[in-house]
N, C-alpha and C positions, 0 to 999 in steps of 0.2 A: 458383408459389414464387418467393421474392424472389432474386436471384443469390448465389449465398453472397460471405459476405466475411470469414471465418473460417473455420480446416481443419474443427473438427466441422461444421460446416455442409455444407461442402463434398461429404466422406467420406458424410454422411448421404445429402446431395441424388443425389449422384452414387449412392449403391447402389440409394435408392430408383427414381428416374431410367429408371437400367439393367435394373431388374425389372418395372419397367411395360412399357416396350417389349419385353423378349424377352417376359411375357404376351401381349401384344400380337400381335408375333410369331405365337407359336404359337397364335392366334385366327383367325389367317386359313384359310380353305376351304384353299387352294391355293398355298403359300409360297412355293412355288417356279415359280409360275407368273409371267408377265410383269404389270406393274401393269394394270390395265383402269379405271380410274379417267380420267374425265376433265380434261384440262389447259386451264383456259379464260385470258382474257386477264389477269386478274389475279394468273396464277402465273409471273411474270416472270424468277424466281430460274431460274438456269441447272441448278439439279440438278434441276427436271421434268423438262427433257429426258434428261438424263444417267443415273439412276439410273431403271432399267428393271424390277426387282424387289427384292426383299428382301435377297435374296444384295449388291448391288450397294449399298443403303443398307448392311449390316453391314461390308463391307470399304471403305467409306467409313470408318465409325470406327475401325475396326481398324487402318488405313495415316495416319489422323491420329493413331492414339495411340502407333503406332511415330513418325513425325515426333515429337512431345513426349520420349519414353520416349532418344530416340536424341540429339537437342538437350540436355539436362538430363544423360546420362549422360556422353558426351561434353567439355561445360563443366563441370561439377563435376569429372572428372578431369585439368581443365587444358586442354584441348583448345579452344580457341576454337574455336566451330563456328556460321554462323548456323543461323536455325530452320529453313528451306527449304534441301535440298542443290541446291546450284550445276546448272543455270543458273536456278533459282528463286527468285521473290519474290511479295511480297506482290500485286502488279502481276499476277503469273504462275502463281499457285496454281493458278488454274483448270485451264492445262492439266496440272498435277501432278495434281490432279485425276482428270484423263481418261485420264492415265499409268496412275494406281491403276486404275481399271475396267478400260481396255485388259489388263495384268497377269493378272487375276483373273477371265477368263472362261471361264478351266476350271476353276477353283474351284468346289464344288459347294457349296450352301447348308451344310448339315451340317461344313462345315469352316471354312467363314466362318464360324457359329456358335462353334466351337472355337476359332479365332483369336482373335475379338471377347472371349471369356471369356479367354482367357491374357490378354489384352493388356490388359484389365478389371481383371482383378486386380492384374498389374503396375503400371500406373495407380496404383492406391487403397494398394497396399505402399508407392510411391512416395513418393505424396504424405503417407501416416502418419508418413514418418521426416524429414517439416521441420517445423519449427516454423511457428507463424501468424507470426510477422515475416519469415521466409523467404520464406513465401509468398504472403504479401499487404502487405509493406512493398516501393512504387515505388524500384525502383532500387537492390536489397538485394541483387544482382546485377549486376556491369556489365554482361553478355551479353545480360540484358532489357533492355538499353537503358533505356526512360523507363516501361514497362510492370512490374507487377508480375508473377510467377511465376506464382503464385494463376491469374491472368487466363488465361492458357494451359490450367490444369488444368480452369478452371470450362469453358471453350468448349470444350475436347474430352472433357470427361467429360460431365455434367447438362445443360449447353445443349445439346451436340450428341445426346444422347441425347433430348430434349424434342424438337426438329427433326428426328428419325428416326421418332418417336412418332407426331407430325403427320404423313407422309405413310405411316405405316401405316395409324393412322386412317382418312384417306383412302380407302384400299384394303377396310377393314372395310367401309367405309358404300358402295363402290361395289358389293360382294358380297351386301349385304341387298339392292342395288338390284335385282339381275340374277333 
């Protein structure tokens, strides 16, 4: 699917998105088991190593959609606030990143799951009450700087949901292997 660049699109991608994956999800033998899939050299991206099961990819998007949910509520009530809380940037996300996992390793799947759906929802409320120039007109906000708004809901709703997807994936196909 093409990146949305309009809210119905968006709202659409992203529900669709989200229900693949928690299928998905709930496909696996063993969800709560650690990944068993193999990492070969062309899996470069730092979340192979990082995200160790399922539980671990959901509170990934769960602690990105507080980051957006909390940026957005924040700046719309006045608050200049940037998107990463202090001492974080774009530079630095990663180990924000590894903060969220750290966090969340008494977190049991079944609550991650619960999270992910509140904060899913919230998300998709969100973004139903702007408009498409809100949301996809560059710099219709000074807080986004030179980025549209849009652009933040698309990467942490559908896109991040599509890259959640693929390493569950992943995990299906390493399970027919075993």
């Amino acid at each position: 699917m093409s990146r949305p660049t309009i809210k119905a699109d968006l709202l659409a991608a992203s529900r669709t998105s989200y229900d693949q994956m928690m299928a998905l999800c709930h496909q696996l033998a063993h969800p709560e088991a650690d990944f068993s899939f193999v990492i070969t050299d062309k899996m470069t991206e730092v979340h192979w190593q990082r995200d160790k099961n399922v539980r671990d990819v959901l509170i990934h998007l769960y602690e990105w959609h507080q980051l957006v949910l909390t940026w957005v509520r924040a700046n719309q009530a006045g608050q200049v606030q940037p998107f990463f809380p202090p001492p974080y940037n774009w530079r630095t996300y990663g180990k924000l990143n590894q903060t969220f996992l750290a966090q969340h390793q008494a977190t049991t799947l079944a609550s991650a799951e619960a999270l992910l759906a509140n904060s899913h929802r919230e998300m998709m409320t969100l973004v139903a009450t702007l408009s498409n120039e809100a949301l996809f007109t560059k710099q219709y906000f000074s807080w986004t700087g030179t980025t549209a708004l849009g652009s933040y809901f698309v990467s942490s709703l559908s896109s991040h949901y599509d890259w959640a997807s693929k390493k569950i994936k992943r995990q299906l196909k390493a399970d027919k292997i075993k």
